[in-house]
C-alpha positions as CSV (number, residue, x, y, z in Angstrom):
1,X,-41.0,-46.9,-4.7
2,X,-42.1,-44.4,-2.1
3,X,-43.7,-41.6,-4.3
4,X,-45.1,-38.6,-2.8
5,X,-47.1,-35.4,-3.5
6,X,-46.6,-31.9,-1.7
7,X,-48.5,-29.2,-1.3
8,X,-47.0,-25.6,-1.2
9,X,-46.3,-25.3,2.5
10,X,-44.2,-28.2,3.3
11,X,-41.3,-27.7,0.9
12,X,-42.0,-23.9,1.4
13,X,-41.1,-24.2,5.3
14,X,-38.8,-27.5,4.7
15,X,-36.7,-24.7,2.6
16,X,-36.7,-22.2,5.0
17,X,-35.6,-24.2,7.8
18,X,-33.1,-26.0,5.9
19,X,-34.4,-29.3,6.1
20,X,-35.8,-29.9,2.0
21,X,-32.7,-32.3,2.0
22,X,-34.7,-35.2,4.0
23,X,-37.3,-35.2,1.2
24,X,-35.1,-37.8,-0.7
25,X,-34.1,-40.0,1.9
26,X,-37.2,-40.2,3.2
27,X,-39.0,-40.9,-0.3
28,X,-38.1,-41.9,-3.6
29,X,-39.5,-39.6,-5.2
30,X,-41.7,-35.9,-4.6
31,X,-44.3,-35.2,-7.2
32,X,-45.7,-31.7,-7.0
33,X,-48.6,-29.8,-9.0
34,X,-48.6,-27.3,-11.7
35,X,-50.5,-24.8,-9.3
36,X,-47.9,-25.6,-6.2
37,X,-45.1,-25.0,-8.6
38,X,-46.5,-21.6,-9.2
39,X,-47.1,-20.6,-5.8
40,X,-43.5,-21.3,-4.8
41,X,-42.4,-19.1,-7.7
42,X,-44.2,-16.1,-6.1
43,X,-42.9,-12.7,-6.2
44,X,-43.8,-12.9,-2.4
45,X,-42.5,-15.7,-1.4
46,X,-39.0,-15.8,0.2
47,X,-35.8,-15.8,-1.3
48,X,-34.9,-19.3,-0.5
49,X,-38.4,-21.3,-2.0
50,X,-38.1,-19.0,-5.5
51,X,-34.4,-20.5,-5.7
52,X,-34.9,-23.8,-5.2
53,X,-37.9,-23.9,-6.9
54,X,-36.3,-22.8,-9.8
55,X,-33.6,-25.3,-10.2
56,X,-35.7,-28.4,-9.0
57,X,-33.5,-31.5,-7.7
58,X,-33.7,-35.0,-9.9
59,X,-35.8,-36.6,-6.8
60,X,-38.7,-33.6,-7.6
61,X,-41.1,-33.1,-10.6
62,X,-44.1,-31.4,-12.0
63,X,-46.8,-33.2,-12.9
64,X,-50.1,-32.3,-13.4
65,X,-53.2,-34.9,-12.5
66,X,-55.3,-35.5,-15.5
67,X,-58.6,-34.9,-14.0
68,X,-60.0,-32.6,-11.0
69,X,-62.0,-33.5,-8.8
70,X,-64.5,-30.6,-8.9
71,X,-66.4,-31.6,-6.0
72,X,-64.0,-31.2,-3.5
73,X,-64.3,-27.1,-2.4
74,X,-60.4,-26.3,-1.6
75,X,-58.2,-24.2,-2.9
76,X,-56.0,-24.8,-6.4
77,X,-53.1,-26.1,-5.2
78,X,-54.8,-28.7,-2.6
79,X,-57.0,-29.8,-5.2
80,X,-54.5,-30.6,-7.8
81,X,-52.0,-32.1,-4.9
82,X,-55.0,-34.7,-3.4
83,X,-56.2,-35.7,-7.2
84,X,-52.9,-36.1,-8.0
85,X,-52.1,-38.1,-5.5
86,X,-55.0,-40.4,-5.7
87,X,-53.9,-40.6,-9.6
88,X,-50.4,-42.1,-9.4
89,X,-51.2,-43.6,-5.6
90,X,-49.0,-41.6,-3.7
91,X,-47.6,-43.5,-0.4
92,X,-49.0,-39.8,1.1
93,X,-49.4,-36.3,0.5
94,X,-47.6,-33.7,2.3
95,X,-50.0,-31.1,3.2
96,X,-50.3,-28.5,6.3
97,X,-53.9,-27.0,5.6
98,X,-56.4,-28.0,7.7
99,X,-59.2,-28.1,5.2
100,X,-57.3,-30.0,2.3
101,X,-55.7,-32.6,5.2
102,X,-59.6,-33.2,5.8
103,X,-60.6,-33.9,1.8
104,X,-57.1,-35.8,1.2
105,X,-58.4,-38.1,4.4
106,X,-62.2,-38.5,3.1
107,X,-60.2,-39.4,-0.5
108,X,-58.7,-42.1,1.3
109,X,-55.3,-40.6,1.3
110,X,-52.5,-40.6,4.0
111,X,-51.3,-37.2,5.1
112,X,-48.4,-36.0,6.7
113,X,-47.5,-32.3,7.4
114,X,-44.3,-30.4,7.8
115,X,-43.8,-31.4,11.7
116,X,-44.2,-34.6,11.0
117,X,-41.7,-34.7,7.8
118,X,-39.3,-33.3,11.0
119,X,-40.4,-36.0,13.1
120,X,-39.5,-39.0,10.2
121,X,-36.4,-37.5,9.4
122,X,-35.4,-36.9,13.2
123,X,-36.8,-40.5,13.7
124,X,-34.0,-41.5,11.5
125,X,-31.4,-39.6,12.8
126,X,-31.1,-37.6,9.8
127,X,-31.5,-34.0,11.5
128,X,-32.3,-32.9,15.4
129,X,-35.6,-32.4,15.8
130,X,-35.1,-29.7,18.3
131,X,-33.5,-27.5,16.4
132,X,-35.1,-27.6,13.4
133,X,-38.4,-26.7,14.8
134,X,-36.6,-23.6,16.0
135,X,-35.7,-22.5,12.7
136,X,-39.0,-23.4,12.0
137,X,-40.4,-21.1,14.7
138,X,-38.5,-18.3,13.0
139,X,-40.8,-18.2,10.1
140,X,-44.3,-17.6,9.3
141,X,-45.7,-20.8,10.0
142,X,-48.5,-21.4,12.4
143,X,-47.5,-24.0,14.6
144,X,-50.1,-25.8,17.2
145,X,-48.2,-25.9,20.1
146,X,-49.6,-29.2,20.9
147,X,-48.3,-30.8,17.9
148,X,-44.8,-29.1,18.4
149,X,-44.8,-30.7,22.0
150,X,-46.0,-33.9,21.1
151,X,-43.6,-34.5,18.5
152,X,-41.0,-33.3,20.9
153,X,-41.9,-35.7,23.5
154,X,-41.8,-38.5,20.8
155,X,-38.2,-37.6,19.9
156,X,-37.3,-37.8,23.5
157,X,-38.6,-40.7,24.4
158,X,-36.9,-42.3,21.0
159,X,-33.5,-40.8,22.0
160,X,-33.8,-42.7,25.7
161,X,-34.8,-45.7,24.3
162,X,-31.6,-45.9,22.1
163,X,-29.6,-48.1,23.5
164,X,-26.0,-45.9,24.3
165,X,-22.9,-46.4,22.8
């Protein structure tokens, strides 16, 4: 079983660009916090993510971890997403910041981020990477250009290496 945690801003941006569908094919399961949960209800946050969030899919729950790691100095969500994740040993937690990715590491945790949710699911031809980075693009994420590029490169070399049909 390939359980996972999120953090807010993958299935915030997942949902924006249309792409919160891979989730399940790509793991069994999505395990989120009672803080993320909270955040993606957010009078300001878009549309989309407070509609979603309110009618959760069967391959998404709430579950809060049963102890917090205190030490760590993050913010709510990340700290509930990385002690949950160490609790019911997540395959990885999907997380964006920079300074949770960097406790969720030190915890001993694998860590994937939104571009690189794209990049699996484009990997398995289950959306074009291209394009969904361009939806991406259109909202408020900040996006390292490097990353974006790198990923891009990745998919292209994948897509020559297929053998044609």
């Amino acid at each position: 079983m390939s359980l996972v945690v999120s953090d807010t801003s993958p299935l915030h941006y997942l949902i924006l660009c249309g792409a919160e569908e891979v989730l399940p094919r790509l793991f069994s399961r999505v395990l989120i916090p009672p803080t993320v949960f909270r955040e993606l209800q957010q009078p300001t946050a878009p549309r989309p993510v407070r509609q979603w969030i309110q009618t959760l899919p069967s391959w998404c729950a709430v579950q809060a971890p049963r102890k917090l790691d205190l030490v760590l100095d993050i913010d709510p969500g990340e700290l509930e997403a990385i002690c949950l994740a160490k609790e019911v040993k997540a395959v990885a937690l999907l997380m964006d910041d920079r300074a949770g990715r960097v406790a969720a590491v030190r915890c001993g945790l694998a860590v994937i981020g939104t571009i690189g949710i794209l990049e699996a699911a484009a990997a398995r031809g289950l959306l074009n990477l291209t394009e969904s980075l361009r939806k991406l693009q259109t909202t408020n994420m900040r996006l390292d250009s490097e990353l974006v590029e790198a990923a891009l490169r990745r998919d292209a070399a994948r897509s020559s290496a297929k053998p044609q049909s």
